[in-house]
CHARMM-style PDB file with segment names, atoms N, HN, CA, C and O in Angstrom:
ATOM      1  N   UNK     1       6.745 -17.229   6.478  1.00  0.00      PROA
ATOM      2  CA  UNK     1       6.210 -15.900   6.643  1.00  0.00      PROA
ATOM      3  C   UNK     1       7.259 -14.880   6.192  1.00  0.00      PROA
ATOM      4  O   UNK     1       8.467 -14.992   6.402  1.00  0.00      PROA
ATOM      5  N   UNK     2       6.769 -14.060   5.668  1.00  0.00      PROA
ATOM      6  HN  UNK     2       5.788 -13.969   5.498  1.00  0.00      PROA
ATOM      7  CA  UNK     2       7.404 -12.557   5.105  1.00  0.00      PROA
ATOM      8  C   UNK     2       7.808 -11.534   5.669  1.00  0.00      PROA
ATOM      9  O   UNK     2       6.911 -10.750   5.979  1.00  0.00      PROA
ATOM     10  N   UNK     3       9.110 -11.159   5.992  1.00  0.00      PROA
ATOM     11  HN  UNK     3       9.839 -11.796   5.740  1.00  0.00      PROA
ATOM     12  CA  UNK     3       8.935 -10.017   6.861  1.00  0.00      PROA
ATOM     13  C   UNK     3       8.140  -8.734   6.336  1.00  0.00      PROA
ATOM     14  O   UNK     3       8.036  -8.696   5.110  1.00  0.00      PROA
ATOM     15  N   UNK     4       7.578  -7.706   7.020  1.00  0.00      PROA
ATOM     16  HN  UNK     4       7.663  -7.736   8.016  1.00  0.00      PROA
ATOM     17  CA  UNK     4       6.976  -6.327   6.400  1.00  0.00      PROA
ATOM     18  C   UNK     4       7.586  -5.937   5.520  1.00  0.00      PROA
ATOM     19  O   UNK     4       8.759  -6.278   5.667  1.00  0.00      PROA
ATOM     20  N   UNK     5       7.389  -5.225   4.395  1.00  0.00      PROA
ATOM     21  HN  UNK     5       6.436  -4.948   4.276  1.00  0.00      PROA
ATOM     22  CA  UNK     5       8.292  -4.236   3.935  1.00  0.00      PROA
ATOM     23  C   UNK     5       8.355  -2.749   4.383  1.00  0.00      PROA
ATOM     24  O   UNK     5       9.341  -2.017   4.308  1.00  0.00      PROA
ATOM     25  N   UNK     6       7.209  -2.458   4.830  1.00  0.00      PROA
ATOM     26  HN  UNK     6       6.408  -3.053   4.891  1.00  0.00      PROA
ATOM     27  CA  UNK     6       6.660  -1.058   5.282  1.00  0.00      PROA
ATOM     28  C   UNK     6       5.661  -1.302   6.211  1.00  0.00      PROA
ATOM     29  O   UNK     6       5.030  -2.340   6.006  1.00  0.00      PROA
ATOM     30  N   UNK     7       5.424  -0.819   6.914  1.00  0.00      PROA
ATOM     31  HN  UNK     7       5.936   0.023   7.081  1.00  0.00      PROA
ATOM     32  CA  UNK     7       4.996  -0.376   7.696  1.00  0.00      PROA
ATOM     33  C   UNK     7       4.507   1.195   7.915  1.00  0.00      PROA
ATOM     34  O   UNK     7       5.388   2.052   7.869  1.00  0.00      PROA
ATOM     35  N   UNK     8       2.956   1.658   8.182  1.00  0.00      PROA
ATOM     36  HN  UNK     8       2.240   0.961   8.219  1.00  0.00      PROA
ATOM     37  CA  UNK     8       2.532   2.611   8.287  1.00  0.00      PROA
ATOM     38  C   UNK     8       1.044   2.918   8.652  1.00  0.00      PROA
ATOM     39  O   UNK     8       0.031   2.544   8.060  1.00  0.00      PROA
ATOM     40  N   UNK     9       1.171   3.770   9.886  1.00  0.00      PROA
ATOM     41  HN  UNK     9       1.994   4.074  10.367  1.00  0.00      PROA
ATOM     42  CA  UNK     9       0.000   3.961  10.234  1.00  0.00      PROA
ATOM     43  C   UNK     9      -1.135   4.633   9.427  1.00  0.00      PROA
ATOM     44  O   UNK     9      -0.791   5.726   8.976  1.00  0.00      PROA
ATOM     45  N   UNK    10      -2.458   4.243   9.115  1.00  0.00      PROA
ATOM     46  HN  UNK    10      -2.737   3.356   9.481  1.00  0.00      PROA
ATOM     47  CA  UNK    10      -3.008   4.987   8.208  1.00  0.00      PROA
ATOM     48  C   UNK    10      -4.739   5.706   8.912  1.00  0.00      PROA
ATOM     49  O   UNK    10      -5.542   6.487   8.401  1.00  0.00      PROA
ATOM     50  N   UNK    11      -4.733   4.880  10.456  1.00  0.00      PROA
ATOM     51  HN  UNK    11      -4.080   4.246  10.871  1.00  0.00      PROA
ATOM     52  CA  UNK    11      -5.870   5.605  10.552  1.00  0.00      PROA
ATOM     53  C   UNK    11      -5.827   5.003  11.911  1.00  0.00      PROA
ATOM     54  O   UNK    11      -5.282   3.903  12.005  1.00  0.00      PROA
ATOM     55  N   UNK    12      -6.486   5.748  13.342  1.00  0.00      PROA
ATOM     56  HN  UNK    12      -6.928   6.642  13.266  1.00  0.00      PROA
ATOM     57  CA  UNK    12      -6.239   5.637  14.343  1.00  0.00      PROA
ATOM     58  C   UNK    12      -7.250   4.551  14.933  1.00  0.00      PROA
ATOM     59  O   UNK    12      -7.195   4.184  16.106  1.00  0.00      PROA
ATOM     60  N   UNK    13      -8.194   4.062  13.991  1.00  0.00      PROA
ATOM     61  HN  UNK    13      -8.238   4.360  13.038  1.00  0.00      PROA
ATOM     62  CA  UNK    13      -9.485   3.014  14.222  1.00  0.00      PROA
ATOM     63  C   UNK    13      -8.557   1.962  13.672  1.00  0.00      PROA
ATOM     64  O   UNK    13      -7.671   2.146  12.838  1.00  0.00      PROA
ATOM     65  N   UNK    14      -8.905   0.792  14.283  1.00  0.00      PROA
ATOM     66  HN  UNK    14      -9.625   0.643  14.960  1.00  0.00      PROA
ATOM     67  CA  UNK    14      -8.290  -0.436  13.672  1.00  0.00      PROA
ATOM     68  C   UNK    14      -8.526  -1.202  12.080  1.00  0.00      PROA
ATOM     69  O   UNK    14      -9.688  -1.255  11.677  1.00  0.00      PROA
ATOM     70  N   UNK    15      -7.800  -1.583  11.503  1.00  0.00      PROA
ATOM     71  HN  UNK    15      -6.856  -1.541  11.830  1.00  0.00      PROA
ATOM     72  CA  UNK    15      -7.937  -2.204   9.813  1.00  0.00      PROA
ATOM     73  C   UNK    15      -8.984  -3.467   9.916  1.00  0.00      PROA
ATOM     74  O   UNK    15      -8.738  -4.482  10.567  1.00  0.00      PROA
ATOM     75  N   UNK    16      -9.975  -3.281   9.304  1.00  0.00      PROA
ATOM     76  HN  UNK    16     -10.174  -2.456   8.776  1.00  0.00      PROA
ATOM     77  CA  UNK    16     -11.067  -4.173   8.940  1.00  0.00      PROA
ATOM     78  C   UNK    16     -11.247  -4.929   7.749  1.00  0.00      PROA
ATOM     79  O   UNK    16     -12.117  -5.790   7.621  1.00  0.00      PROA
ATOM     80  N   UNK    17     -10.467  -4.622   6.925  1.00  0.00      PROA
ATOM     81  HN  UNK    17      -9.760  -3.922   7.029  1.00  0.00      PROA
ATOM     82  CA  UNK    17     -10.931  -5.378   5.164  1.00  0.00      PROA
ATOM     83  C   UNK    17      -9.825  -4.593   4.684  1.00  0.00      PROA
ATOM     84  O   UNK    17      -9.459  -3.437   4.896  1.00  0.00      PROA
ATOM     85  N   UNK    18      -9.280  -5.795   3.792  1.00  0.00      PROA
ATOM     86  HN  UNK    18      -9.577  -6.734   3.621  1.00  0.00      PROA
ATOM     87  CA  UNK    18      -7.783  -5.355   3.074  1.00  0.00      PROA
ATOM     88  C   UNK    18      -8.466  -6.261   1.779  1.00  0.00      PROA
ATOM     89  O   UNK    18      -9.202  -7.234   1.943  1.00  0.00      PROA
ATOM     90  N   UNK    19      -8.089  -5.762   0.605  1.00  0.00      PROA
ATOM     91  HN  UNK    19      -7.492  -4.971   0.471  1.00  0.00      PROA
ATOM     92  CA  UNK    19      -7.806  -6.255  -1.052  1.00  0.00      PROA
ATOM     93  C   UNK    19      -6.864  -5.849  -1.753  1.00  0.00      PROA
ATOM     94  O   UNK    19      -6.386  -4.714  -1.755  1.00  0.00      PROA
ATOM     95  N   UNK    20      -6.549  -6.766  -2.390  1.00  0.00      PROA
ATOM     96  HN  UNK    20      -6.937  -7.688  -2.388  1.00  0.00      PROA
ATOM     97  CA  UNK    20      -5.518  -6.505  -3.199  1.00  0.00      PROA
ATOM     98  C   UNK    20      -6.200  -6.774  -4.744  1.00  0.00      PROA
ATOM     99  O   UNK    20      -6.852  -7.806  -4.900  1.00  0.00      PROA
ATOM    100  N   UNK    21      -6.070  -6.022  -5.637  1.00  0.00      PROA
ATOM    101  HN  UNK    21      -5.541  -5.183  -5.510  1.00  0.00      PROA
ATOM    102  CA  UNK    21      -6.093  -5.581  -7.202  1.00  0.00      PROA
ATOM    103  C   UNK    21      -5.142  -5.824  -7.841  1.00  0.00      PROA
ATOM    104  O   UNK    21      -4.043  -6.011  -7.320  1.00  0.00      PROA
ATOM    105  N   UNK    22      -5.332  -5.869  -8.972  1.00  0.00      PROA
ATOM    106  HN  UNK    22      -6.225  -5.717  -9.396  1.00  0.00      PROA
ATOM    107  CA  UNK    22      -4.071  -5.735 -10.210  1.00  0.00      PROA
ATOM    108  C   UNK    22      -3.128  -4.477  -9.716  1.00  0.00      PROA
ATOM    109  O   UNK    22      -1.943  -4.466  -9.381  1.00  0.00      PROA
ATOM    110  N   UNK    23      -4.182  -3.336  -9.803  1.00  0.00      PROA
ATOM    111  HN  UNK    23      -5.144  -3.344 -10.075  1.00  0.00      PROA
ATOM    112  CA  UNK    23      -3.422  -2.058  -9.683  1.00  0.00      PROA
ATOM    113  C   UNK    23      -3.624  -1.223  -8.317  1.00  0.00      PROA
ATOM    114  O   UNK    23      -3.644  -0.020  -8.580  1.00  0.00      PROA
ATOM    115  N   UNK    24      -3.753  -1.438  -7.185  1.00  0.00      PROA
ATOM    116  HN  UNK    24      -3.737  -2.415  -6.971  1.00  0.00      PROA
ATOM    117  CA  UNK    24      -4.212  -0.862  -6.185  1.00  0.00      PROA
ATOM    118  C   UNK    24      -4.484  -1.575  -4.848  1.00  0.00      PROA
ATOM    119  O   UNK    24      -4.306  -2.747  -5.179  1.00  0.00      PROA
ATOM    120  N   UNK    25      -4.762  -1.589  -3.717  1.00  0.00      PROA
ATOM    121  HN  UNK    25      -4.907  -0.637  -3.448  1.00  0.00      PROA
ATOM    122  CA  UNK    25      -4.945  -1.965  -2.624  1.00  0.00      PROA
ATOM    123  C   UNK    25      -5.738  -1.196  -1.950  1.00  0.00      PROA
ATOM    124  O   UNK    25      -5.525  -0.018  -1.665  1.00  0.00      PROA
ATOM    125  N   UNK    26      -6.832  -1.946  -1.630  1.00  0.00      PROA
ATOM    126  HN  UNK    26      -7.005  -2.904  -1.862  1.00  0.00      PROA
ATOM    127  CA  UNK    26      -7.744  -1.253  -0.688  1.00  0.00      PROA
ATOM    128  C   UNK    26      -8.290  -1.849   0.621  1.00  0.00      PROA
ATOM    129  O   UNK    26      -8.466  -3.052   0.817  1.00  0.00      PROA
ATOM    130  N   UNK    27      -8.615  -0.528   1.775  1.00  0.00      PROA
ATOM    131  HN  UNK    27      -8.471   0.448   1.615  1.00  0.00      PROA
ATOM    132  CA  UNK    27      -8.374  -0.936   2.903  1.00  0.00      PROA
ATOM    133  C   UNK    27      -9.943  -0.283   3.501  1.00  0.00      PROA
ATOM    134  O   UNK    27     -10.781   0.282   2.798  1.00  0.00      PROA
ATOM    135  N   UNK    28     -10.016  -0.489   4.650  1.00  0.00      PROA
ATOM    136  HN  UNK    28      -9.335  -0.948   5.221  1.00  0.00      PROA
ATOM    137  CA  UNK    28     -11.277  -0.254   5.564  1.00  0.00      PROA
ATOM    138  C   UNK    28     -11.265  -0.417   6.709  1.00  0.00      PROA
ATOM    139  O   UNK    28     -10.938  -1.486   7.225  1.00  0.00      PROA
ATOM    140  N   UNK    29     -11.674   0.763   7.440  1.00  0.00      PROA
ATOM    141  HN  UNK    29     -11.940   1.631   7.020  1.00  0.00      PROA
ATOM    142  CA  UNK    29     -11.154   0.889   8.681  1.00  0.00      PROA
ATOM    143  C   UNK    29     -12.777   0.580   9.880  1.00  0.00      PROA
ATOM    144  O   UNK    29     -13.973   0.370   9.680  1.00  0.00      PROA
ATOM    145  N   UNK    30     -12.105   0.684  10.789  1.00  0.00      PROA
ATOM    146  HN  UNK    30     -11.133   0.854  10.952  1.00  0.00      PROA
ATOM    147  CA  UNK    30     -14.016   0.234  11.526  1.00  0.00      PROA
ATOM    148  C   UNK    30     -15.118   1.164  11.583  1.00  0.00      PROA
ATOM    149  O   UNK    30     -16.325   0.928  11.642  1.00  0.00      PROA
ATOM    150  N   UNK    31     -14.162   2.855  11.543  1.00  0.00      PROA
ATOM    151  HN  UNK    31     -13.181   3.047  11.496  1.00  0.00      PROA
ATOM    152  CA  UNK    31     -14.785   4.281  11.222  1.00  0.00      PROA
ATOM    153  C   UNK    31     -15.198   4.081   9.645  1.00  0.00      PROA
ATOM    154  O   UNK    31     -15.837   4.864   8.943  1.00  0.00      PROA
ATOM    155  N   UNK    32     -14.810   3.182   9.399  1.00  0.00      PROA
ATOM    156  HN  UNK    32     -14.291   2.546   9.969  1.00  0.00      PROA
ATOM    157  CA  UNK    32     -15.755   2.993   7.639  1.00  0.00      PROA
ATOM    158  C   UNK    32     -15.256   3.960   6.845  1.00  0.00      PROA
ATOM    159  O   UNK    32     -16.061   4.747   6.349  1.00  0.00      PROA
ATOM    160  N   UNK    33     -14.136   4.074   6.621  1.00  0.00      PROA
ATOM    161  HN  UNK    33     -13.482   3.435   7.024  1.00  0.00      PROA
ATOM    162  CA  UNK    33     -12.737   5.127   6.205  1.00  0.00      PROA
ATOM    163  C   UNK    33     -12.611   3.854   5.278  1.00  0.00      PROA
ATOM    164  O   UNK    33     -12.498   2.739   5.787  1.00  0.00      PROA
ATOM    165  N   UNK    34     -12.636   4.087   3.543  1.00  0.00      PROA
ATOM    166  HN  UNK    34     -12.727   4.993   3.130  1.00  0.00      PROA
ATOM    167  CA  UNK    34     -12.387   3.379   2.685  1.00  0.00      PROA
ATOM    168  C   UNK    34     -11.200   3.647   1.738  1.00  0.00      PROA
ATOM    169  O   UNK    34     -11.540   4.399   0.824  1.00  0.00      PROA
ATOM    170  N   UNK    35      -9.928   3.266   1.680  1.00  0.00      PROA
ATOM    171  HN  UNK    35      -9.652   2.656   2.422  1.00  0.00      PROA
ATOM    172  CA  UNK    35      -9.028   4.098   1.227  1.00  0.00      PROA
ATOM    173  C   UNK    35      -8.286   3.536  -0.054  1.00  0.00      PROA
ATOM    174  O   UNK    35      -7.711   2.464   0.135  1.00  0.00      PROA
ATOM    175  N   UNK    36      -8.205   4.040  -1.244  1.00  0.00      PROA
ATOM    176  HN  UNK    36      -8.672   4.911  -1.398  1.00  0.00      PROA
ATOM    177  CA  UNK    36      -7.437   2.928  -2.354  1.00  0.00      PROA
ATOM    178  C   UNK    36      -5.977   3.645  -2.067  1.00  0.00      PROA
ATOM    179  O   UNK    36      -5.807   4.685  -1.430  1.00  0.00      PROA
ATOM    180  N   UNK    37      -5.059   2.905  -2.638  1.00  0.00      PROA
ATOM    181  HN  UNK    37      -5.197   2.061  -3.156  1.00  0.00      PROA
ATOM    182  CA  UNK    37      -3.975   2.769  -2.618  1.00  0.00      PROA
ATOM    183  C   UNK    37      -2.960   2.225  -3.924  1.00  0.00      PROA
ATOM    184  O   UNK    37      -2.464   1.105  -4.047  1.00  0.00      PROA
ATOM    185  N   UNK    38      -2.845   3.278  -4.742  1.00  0.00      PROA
ATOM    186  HN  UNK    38      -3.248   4.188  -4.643  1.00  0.00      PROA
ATOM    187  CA  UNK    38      -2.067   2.929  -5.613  1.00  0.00      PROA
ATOM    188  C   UNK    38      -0.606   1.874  -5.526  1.00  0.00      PROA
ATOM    189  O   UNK    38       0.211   1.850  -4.607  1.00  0.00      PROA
ATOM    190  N   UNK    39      -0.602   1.324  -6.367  1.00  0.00      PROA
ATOM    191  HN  UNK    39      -1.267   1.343  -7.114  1.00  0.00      PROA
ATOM    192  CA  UNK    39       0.751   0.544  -6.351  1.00  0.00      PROA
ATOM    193  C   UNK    39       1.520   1.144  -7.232  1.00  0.00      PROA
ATOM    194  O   UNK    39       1.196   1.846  -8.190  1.00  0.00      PROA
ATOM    195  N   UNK    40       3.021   0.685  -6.684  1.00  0.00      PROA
ATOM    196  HN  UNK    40       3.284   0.114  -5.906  1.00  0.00      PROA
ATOM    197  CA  UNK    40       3.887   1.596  -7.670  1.00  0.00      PROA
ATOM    198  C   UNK    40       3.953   1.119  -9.274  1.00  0.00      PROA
ATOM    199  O   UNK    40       4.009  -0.054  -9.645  1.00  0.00      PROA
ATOM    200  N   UNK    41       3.940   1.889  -9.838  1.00  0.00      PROA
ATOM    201  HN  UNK    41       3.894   2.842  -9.537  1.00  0.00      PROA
ATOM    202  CA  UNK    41       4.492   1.304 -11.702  1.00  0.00      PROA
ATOM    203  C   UNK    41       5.633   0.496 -11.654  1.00  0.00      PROA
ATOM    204  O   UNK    41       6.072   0.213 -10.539  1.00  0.00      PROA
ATOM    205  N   UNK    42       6.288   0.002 -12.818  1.00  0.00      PROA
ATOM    206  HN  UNK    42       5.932   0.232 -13.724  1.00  0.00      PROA
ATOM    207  CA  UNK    42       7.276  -0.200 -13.195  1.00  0.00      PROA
ATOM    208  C   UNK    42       8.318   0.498 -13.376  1.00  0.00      PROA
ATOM    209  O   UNK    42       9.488   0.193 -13.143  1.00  0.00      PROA
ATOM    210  N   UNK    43       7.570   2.166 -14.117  1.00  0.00      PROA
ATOM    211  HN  UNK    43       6.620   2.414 -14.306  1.00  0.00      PROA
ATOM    212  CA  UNK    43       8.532   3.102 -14.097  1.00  0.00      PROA
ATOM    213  C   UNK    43       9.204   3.373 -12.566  1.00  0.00      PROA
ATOM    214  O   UNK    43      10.416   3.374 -12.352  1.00  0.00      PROA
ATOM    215  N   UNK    44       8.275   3.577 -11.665  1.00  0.00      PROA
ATOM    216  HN  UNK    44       7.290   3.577 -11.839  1.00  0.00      PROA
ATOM    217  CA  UNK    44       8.611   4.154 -10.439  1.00  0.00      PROA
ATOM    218  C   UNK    44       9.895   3.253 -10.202  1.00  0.00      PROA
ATOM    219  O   UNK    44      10.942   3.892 -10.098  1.00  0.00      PROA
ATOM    220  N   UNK    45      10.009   1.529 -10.074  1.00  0.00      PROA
ATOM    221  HN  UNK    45       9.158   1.010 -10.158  1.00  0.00      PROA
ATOM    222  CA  UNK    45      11.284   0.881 -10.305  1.00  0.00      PROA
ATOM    223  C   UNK    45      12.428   1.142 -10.548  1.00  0.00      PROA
ATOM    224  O   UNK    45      13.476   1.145  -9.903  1.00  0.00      PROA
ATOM    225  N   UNK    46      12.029   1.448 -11.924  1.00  0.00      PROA
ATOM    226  HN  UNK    46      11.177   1.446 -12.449  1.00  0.00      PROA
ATOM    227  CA  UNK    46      13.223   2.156 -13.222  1.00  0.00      PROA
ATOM    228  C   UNK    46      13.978   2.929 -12.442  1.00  0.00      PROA
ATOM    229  O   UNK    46      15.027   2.522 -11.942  1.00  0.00      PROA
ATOM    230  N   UNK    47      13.446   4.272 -12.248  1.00  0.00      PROA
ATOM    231  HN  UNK    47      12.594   4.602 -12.654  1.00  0.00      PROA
ATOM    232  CA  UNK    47      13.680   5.344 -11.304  1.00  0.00      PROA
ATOM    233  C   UNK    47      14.441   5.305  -9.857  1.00  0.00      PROA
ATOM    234  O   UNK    47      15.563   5.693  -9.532  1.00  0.00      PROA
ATOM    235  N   UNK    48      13.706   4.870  -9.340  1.00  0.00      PROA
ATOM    236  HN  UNK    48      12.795   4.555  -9.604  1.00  0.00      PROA
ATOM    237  CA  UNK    48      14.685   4.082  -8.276  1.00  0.00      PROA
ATOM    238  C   UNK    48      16.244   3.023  -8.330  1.00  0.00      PROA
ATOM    239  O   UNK    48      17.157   2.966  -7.506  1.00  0.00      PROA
ATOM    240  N   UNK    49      16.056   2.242  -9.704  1.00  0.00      PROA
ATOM    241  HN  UNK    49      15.314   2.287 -10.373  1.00  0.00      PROA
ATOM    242  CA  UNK    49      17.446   2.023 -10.066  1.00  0.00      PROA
ATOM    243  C   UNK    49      18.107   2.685 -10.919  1.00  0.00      PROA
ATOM    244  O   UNK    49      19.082   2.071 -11.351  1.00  0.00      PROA
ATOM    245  N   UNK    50      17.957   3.668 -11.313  1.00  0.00      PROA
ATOM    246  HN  UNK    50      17.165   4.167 -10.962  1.00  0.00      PROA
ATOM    247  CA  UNK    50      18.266   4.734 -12.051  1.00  0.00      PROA
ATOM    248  C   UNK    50      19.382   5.965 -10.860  1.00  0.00      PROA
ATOM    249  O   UNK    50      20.553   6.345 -10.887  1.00  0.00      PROA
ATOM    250  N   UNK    51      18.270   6.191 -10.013  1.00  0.00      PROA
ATOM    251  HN  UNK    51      17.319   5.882  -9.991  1.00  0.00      PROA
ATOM    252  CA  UNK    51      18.824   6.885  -8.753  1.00  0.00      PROA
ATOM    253  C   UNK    51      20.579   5.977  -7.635  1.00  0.00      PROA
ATOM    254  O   UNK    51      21.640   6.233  -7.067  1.00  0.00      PROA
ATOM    255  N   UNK    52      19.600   4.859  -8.042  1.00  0.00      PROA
ATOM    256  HN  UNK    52      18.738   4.651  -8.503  1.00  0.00      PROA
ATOM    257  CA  UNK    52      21.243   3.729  -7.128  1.00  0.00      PROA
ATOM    258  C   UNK    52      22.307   3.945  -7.586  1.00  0.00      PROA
ATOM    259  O   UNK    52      23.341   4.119  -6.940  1.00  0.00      PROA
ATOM    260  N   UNK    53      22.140   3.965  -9.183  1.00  0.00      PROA
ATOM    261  HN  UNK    53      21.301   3.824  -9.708  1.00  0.00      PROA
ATOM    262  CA  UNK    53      23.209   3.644 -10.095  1.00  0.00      PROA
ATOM    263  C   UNK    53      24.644   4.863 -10.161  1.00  0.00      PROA
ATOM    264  OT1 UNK    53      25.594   4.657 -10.916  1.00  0.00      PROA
TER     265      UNK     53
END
């Protein structure tokens, strides 16, 4: 098992249906709150080791 990487609350009804996409993640809550979720680019990466460096 994996530890989390993040952690974050996104809606005060409990998580019902999670997918994962090529490009996105989507979630569903029991209030039927349907939410996509971009994933980061590659650039966003870059950037971030760009910033370390």
């Amino acid at each position: 098992m994996l530890p989390p990487v993040l952690s974050k609350t996104v809606d005060k009804d409990p998580l019902c249906w999670l997918e994962f996409t090529e490009d996105s993640i989507l979630t569903s809550c029991k209030s039927g709150h349907i939410r996509t979720w971009l994933r980061p680019s590659d650039s966003t990466t870059q950037l971030d080791e760009a910033v370390e460096s």
